[in-house]
C-alpha positions as CSV (number, residue, x, y, z in Angstrom):
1,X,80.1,120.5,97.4
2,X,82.1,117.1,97.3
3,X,83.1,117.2,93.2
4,X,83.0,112.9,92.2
5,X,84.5,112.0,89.0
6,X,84.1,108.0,87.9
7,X,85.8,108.0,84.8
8,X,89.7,107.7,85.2
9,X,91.6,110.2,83.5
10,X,95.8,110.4,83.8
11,X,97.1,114.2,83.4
12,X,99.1,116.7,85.8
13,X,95.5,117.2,86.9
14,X,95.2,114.0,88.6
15,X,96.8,112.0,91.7
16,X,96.5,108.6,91.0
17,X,99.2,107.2,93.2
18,X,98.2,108.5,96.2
19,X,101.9,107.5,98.3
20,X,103.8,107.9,95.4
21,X,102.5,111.8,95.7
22,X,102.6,112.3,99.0
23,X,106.4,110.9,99.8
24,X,107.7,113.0,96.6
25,X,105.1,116.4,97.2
26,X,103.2,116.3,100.0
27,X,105.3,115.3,102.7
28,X,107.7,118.1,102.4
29,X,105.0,120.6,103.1
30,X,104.4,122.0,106.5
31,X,101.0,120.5,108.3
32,X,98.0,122.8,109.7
33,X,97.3,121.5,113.4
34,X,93.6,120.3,111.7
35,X,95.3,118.2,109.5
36,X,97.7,116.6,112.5
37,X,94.9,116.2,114.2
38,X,92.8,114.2,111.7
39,X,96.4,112.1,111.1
40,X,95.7,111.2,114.4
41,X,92.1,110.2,114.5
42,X,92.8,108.5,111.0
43,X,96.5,106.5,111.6
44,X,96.5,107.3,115.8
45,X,100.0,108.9,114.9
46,X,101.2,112.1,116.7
47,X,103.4,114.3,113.8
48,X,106.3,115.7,115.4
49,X,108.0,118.8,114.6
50,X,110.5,117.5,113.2
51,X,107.9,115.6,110.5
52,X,108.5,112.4,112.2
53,X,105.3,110.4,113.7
54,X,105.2,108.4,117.0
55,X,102.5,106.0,117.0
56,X,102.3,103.1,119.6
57,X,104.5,101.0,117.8
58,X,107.5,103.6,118.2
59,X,109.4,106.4,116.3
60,X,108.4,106.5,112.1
61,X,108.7,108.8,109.2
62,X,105.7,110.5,107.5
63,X,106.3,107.8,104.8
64,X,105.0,105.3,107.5
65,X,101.3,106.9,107.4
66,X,98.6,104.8,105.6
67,X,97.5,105.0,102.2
68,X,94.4,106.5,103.2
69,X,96.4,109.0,105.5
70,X,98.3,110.0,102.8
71,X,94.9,110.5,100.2
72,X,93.3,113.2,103.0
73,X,96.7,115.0,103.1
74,X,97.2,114.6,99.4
75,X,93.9,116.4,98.8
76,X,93.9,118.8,101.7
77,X,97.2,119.9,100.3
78,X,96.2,120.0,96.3
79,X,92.5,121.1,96.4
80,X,92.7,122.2,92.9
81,X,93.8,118.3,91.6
82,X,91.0,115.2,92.0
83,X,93.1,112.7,93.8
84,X,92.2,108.9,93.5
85,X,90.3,107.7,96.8
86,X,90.1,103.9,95.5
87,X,92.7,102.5,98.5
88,X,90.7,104.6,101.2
89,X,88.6,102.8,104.0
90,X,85.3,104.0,105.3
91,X,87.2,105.5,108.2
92,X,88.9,108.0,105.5
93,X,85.8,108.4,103.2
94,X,83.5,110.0,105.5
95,X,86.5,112.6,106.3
96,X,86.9,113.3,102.9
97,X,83.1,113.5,102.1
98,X,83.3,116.2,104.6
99,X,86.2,118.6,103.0
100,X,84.1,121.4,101.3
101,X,85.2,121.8,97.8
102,X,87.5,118.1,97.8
103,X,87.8,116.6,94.0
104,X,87.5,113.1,94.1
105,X,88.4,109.7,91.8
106,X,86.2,106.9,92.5
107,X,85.2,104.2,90.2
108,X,83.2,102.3,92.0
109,X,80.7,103.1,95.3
110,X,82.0,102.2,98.6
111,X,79.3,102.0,101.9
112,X,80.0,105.1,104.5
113,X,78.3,107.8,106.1
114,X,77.4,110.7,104.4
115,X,75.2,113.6,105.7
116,X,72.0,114.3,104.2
117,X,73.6,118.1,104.1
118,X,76.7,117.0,101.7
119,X,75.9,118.1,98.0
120,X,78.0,115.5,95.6
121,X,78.6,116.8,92.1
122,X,79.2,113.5,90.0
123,X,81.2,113.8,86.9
124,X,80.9,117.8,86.8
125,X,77.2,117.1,85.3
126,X,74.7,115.3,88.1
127,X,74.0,117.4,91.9
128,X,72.8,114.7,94.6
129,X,72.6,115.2,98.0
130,X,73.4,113.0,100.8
131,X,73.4,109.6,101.0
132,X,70.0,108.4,99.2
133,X,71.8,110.7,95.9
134,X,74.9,108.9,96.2
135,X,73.4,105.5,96.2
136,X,70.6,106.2,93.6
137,X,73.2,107.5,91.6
138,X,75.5,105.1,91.7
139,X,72.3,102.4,90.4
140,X,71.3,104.4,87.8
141,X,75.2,104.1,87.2
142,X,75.5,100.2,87.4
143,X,72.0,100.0,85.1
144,X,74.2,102.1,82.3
145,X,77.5,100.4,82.1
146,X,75.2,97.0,82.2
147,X,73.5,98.2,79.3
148,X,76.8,99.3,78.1
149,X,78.6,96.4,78.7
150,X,81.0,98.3,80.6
């Protein structure tokens, strides 16, 4: 279950600045070989041993890694903490969408793939699953805040 929260809240809960986080937390934490590897497919950067990354533009620090890089680490790292996905590109979204159990900030949709199989939990309330849930979801969303004037 992917767990979706729309509504922005700010407490120790939450990662909001997703490179902010990682450069002061995340980045000083040893990486699993599945999460070098998806550094790879996502930036196309090799992490060194050292916690450097070569990439085909040369030699870089960890800080070098995308936002959307940084997001997938921040929440493969913090599991328990909803981490803001609003930067990420459809490349990054259909990793995270994937991660059993991730907690994600969204307030908005965005257009990826998402398997038929993936069970999305919005706002700890609604169950949907796959990508016909997530988009009637998110128009039964955009009908309330109209009404709402939100």
């Amino acid at each position: 279950m992917i767990y979706l929260y729309t509504q922005k809240q700010e407490n120790d809960d939450w990662i909001l600045q997703n490179d902010w986080y990682f450069n002061l937390y995340t980045g000083n934490q040893p990486f699993t070989e599945e999460e070098k590897q998806i550094v790879e497919r996502i930036d196309g950067a090799r992490i060194t041993d050292d916690m450097h990354i070569v990439t085909k533009y040369g030699l870089g620090t960890i800080r070098n890694l995308s936002t959307g890089c940084k997001t997938y680490l921040n929440i493969a790292k913090n599991m328990n903490k909803v981490v803001s996905a609003e930067e990420c590109g459809r490349n990054v979204l259909e990793i995270l969408f994937r991660m059993e159990g991730a907690r994600i900030y969204m307030s908005r949709p965005e257009r990826f793939r998402i398997g038929e199989e993936v069970e999305i939990c919005f706002n700890g309330d609604v169950v949907v699953a796959g990508r016909r849930g997530y988009e009637k979801w998110w128009s039964a969303e955009y009908e309330r805040r109209a009404g709402s004037d939100i």
